[in-house]
C-alpha positions as CSV (number, residue, x, y, z in Angstrom):
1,X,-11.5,2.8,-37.0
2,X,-13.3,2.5,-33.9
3,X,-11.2,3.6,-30.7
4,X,-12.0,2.0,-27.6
5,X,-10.6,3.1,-23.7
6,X,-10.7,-0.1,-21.6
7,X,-10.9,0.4,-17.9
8,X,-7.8,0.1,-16.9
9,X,-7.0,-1.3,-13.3
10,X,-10.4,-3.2,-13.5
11,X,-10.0,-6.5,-11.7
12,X,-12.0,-9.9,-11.8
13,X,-11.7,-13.0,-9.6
14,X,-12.4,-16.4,-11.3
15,X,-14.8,-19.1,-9.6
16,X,-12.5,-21.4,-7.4
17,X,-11.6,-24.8,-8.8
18,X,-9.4,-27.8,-6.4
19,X,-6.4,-29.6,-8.5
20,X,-7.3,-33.2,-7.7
21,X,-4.9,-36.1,-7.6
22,X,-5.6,-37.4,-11.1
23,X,-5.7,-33.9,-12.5
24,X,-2.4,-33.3,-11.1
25,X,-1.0,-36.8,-12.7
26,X,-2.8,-35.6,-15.9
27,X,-1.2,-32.0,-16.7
28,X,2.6,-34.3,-15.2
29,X,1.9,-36.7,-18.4
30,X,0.5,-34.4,-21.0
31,X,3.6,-32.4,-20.5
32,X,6.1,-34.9,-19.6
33,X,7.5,-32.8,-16.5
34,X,8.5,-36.1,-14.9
35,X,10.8,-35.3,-12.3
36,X,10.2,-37.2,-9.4
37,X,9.4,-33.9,-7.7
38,X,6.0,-33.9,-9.7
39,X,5.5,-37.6,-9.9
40,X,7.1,-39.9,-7.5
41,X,4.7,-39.6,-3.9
42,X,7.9,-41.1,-2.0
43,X,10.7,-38.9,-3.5
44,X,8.3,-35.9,-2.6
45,X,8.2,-36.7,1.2
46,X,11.8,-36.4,1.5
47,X,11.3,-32.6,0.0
48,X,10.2,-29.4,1.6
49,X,7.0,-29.8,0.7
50,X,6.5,-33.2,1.8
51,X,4.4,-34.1,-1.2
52,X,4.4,-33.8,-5.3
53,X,3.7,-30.3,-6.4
54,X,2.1,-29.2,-9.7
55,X,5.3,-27.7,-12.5
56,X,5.5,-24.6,-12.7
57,X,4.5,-24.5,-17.2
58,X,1.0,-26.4,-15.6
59,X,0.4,-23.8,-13.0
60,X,0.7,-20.7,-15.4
61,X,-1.9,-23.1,-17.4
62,X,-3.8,-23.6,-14.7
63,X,-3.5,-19.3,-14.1
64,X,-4.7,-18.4,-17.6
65,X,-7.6,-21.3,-17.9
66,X,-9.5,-19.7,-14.7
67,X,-9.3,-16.1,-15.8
68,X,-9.8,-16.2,-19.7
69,X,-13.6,-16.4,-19.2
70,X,-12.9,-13.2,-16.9
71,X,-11.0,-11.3,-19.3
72,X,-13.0,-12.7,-22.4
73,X,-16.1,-11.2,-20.8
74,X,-14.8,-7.6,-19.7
75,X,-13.1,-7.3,-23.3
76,X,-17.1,-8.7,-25.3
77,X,-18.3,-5.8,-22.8
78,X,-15.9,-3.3,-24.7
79,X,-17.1,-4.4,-28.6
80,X,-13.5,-6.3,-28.6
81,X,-12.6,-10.0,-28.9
82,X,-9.2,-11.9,-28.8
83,X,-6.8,-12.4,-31.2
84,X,-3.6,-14.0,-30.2
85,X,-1.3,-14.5,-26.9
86,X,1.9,-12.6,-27.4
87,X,3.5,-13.4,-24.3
88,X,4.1,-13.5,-21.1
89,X,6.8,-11.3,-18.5
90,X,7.2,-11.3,-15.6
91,X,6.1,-15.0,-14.6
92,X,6.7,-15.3,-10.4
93,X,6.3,-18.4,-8.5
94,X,5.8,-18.4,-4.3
95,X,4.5,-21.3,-3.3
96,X,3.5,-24.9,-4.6
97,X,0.4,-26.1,-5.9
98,X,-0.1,-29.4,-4.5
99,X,-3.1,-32.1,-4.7
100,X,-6.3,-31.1,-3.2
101,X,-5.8,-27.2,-2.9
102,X,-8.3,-24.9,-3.6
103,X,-7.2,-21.8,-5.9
104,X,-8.6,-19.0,-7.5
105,X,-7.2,-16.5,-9.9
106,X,-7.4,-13.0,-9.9
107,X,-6.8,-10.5,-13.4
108,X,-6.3,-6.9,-13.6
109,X,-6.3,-5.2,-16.5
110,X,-2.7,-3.4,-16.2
111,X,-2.2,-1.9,-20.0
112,X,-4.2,-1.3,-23.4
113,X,-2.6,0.6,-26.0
114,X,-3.5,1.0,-30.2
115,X,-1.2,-1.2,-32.1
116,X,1.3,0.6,-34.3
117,X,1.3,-2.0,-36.8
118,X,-2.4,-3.1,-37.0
119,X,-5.1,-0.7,-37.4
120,X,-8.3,-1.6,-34.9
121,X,-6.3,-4.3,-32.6
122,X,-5.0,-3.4,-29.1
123,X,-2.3,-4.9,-27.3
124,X,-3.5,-5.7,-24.1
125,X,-1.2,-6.2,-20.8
126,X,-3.2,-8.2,-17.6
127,X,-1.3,-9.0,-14.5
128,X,-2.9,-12.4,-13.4
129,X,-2.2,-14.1,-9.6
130,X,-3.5,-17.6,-8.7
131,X,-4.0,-18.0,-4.9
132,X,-5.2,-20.4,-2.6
133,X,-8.5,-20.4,-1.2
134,X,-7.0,-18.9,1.8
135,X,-5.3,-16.2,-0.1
136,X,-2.0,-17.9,-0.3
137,X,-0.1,-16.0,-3.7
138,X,1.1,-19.2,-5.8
139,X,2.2,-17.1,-8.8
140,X,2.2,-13.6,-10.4
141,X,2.7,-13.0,-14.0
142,X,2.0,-10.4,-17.1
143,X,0.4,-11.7,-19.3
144,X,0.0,-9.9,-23.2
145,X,-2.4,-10.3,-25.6
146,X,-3.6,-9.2,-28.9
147,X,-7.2,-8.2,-29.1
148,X,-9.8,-6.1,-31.9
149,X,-12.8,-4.4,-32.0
150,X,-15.3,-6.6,-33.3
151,X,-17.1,-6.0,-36.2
């Protein structure tokens, strides 16, 4: 069995990508978050954030889709590939994604230890933020992982 030592506290930032108005209405439908909040333009002018905002499930989506090519490439540096999602902890929300911003999301690899239970995988902790492009924190979460030392 081949032991591997990740660098731990290595970070990667994604490219940037801007939620546009039909993507927004896209992730609402596919996962029926219809509250008004999310898709009624009128009801979300009477809110605090004066227009519809992304659901919270869709933004952690949004979170993991711009860094798994980040973390997919630092673990193919390491001889190791992915096996499963296990979870996620710790999932932090601080402000809205709304139509037309600009984000970019940021992965640091927190924790990498042996599995007891399966010889050659590692289960693999990131802590992933997605931020405006002018730095604005959306959301923090941990995100775990199983991975393995490819053959």
């Amino acid at each position: 069995m081949t032991t591997v030592q990740l660098p731990i506290g290595a970070e990667r930032v994604s490219q940037s990508r801007t939620i546009t108005e039909g993507e927004l209405a896209d992730l609402t439908n596919l996962t029926w978050t219809h509250s008004e909040l999310h898709s009624s333009r009128e009801f979300a002018k009477t809110t605090e954030f004066g227009e519809r905002i992304l659901a919270g499930p869709c933004v952690l989506a949004v979170t993991v889709g711009l860094v798994l090519s980040e973390f997919t490439a630092l673990l193919r540096e390491h001889g190791m590939g992915t096996v499963a999602l296990l979870g996620f902890n710790n999932v932090r929300f601080f402000a809205p994604l709304l139509p037309g911003d600009t984000v970019r999301g940021r992965v640091k690899l927190h924790d990498a230890r042996e599995s007891k239970s399966r010889p050659g995988h590692y289960v693999i902790t990131w802590l992933e933020t997605l931020e405006r492009y002018d730095g604005t924190r959306l959301m923090n979460a941990e995100h775990i992982m199983m991975a393995r030392v490819r053959d």
